[in-house]
N, C-alpha and C positions, 0 to 999 in steps of 0.2 A: 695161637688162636686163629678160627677164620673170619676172614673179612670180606664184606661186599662192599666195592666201588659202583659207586652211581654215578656214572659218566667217564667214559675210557680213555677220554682227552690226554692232553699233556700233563696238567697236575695231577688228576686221579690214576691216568696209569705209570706215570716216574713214581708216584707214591707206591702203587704197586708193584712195580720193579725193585724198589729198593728196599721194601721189607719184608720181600720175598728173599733177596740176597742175601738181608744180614740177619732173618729167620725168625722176623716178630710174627710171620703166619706162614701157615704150612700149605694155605688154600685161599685165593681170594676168588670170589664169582664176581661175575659183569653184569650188569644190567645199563640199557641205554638204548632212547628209541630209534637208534642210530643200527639197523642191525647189520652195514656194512664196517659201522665202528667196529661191532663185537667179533665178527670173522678177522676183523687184522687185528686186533687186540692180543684174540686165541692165537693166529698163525704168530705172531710176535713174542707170545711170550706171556704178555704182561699179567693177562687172569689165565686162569686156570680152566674153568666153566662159566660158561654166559646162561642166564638163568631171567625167570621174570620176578617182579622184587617181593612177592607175595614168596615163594618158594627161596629166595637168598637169605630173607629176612628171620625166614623160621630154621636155618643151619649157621647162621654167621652172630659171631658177638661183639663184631665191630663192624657200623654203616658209615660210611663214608662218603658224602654227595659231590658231588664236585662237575655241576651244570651252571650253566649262564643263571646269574644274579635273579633275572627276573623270575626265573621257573624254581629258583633252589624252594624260597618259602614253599609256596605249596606240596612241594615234592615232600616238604622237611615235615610238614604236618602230616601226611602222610602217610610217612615212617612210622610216624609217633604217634599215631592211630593204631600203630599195629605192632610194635615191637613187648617185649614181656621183661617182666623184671629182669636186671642182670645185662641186659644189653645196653652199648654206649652207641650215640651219634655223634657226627663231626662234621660238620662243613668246611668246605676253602676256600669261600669267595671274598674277593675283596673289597662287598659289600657288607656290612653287620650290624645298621641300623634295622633295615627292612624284615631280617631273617628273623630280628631276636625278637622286637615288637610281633610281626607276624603269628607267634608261638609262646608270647609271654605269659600267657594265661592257659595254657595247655595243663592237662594232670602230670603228662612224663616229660615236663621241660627239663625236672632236672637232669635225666637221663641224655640231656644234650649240651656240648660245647663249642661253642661260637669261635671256629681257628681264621688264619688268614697266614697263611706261609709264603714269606715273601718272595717270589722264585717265579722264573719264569723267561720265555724266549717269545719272540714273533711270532714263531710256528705254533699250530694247533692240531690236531686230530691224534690216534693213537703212534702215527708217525712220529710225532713231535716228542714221545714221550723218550728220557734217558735216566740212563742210570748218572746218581750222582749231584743231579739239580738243586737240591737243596742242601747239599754242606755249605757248614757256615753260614746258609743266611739267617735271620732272625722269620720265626714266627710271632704272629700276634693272637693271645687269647683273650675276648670281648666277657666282659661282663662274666664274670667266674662266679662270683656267689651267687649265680642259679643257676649253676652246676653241682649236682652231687659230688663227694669228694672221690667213691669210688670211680665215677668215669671219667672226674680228672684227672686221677693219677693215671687212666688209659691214655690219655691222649697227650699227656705230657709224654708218658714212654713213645709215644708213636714219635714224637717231635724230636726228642731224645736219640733214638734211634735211626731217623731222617740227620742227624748231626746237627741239628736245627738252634739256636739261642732263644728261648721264649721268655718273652713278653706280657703284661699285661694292661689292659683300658678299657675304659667304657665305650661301648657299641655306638656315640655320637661323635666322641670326640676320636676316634680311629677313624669314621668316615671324614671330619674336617680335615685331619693329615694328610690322609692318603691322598685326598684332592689336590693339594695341594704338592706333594713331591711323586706322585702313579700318575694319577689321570690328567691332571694338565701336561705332564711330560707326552702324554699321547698327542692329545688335543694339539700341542704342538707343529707332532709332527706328522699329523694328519692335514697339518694346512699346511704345513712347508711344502708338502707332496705335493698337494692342490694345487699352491700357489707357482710353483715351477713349474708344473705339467701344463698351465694354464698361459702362462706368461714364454714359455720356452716350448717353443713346438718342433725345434729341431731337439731330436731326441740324440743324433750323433753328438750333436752340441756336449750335449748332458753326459754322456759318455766319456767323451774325450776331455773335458772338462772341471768335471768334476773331481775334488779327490774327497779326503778320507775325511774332512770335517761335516762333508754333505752327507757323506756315506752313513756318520755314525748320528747323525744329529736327524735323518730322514727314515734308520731303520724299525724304525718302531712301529711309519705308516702299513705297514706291510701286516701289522695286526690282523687277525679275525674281527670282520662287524658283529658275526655273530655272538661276539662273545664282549666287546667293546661297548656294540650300543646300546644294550641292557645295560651295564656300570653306569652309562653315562645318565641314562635315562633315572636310574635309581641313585642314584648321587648326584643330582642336577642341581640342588639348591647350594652344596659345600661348593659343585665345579661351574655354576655362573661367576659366586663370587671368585672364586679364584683367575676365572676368565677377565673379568671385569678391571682385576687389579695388573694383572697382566698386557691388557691393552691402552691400559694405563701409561703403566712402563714404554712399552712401544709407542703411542704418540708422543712420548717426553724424551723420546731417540729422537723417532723422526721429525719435529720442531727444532732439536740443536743441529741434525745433518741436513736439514731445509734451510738454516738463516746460518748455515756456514760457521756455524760460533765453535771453533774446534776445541775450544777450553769447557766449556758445557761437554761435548762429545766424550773428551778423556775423561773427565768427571765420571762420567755414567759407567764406561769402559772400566776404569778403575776400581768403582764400587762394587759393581759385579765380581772383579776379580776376587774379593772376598770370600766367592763360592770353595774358591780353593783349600782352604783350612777342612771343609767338609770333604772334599774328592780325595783328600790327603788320606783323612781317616777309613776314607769306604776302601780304598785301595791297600794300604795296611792291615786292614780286616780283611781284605779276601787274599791278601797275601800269607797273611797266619792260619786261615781257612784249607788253603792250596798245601803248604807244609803240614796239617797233620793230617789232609788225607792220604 
C-alpha cells in the first residue's frame, strides 16, 4: 500500500525506512512544514515524494502523523475532515489523552487509531531516523473500541511488521504511566544538565571527570524542546504529580545525608536497589530482541 508520513522526524521516517525495507509500501510521500526536513528526507531515502497533504491524502491508504503532541490534534482533525472511506490514520505520540478526546466525536473517528511505539533516541530531525529502531520494543494502542476493526487490523500489521510487541489501554491511564517511567526520566535529566552546568563552571572539570554513570544518567538532556515541551505541557497534571512524588524522595535523601544518619542513607540506597528485578527484565527482552533480529 502507499503511505503518507506527517512529519519526517525520527519516528515517522525509521517508520518509513523500515516498511519500505521489509515492503508493507511500495511508496510513502512526505508532507511537513519543515521544507528543509523534506529535501533531506528525499536525499536520504526515507520518502519517496514530498507532496502537500491535500494531494498525499487523496493517493495513500495509510496516514501517519508523527509531529509534536501539541500540533498532532488539530492536524488529526484535519486528516479526518478529508480522508474517504477505506483509509486508515495513525498517530505516534506519546501523548493520547489530548488527541483522542480532541476527535472523539468526529463522524470518521473510527477510521483512526491512537498508537504510541515505544522507541526512540535523543536525536531528532530526518538525520536521526534508522533503520531497525523499533524491534522488540513494545507498542501501545489507546482506546481501540473506537477503532473500526478494518484499520485495526492495518495498524496492527504496520506494528507487526515494525517487529513491535503490542499492547493495549485506555488513553488516561497510558498518560499516567508514561509519566511516570518517559517523562520524569526526562525531567530528570534536564535538571541534572542544569544543575551541573550551573554549579560546575569548569567545563575541563566535567570532562576529565566525569564518567559513564554521568554520561548515561545526563544523556537524555540532549532531547529536542521542540518536541519535549509540548509532552510536557500536554501531560503536566500525570507529570506535576509524578514531580512532586519525586522531590519527595530527594528531600528524604538529603535530610538522612544532612544529619549524617548513615543507616537511614543505606536504607534509601537499598530500597531503590529493587529497581533491579525490572532492569533485569528490560535487558533480557532486548537481548531476545537482538538474537532474532
Amino acid at each position: 500500500m502507499k503511505i503518507t508520513v506527517i512529519g519526517t522526524g525520527l519516528i515517522g521516517g525509521s517508520m518509513a525506512l523500515d516498511l519500505k525495507k521489509r515492503r508493507l509500501t511500495s511508496h510513502v510521500f512526505g508532507v511537513d512544514k519543515n521544507a528543509t526536513h523534506l529535501e533531506k528526507a528525499i536525499e536520504l531515502g526515507i520518502i519517496d515524494e514530498k507532496s502537500n497533504l491535500i494531494e498525499a491524502l487523496d493517493k495513500t491508504e495509510l496516514i501517519i502523523i508523527s509531529v509534536p503532541v501539541d500540533t498532532a490534534p488539530d492536524i488529526l482533525k484535519q486528516v479526518l475532515d478529508l480522508i474517504k472511506p477505506g483509509q486508515t490514520v495513525m498517530d505516534v505520540g506519546s501523548i493520547k489523552g489530548n488527541i483522542c478526546s480532541h476527535i472523539a466525536e468526529h463522524p470518521n473517528r473510527k477510521q483512526f487509531v491512537a498508537c504510541h511505539p515505544i522507541a526512540g533516541t535523543e536525536y531528532s530531525g530526518p538525520e536521526a531516523a534508522h533503520y531497525y529502531l523499533f524491534d522488540g520494543k513494545v507498542n501501545i494502542i489507546t482506546d481501540k473500541e473506537h477503532s473500526d476493526k478494518s484499520s485495526l487490523e492495518i495498524v496492527e500489521k504496520v506494528f507487526k511488521t515494525l517487529k513491535m510487541d503490542t499492547i493495549y489501554m485506555g488513553a488516561e491511564e497510558h498518560d499516567r504511566h508514561i509519566a511516570y517511567v518517559s517523562h520524569l526520566s526526562h525531567i530528570t535529566s534536564f535538571t541534572l544538565g542544569l544543575t551541573v552546568l550551573e554549579l560546575e563552571k569548569d567545563e575541563k572539570s566535567i570532562f576529565n571527570m566525569a564518567g559513564s554513570g554521568f554520561a548515561s544518567t545526563v544523556r537524555l538532556a540532549k532531547s529536542s524542546p521542540d518536541m519535549w515541551a509540548p509532552i510536557f505541557k500536554e501531560n503536566k497534571e500525570n507529570l506535576t504529580n509524578a514531580i512532586d512524588a519525586y522531590i519527595d524522595k530527594l528531600n528524604q535523601l538529603k535530610k538522612s545525608i544532612e544529619s549524617g544518619n548513615m543507616q537511614d542513607t543505606h536504607q534509601t540506597i537499598t530500597e531503590a536497589n529493587q529497581i533491579e528485578r525490572i532492569l533485569e527484565g528490560i535487558e533480557l527482552k532486548n537481548q531476545a530482541a537482538t538474537i532474532k533480529k
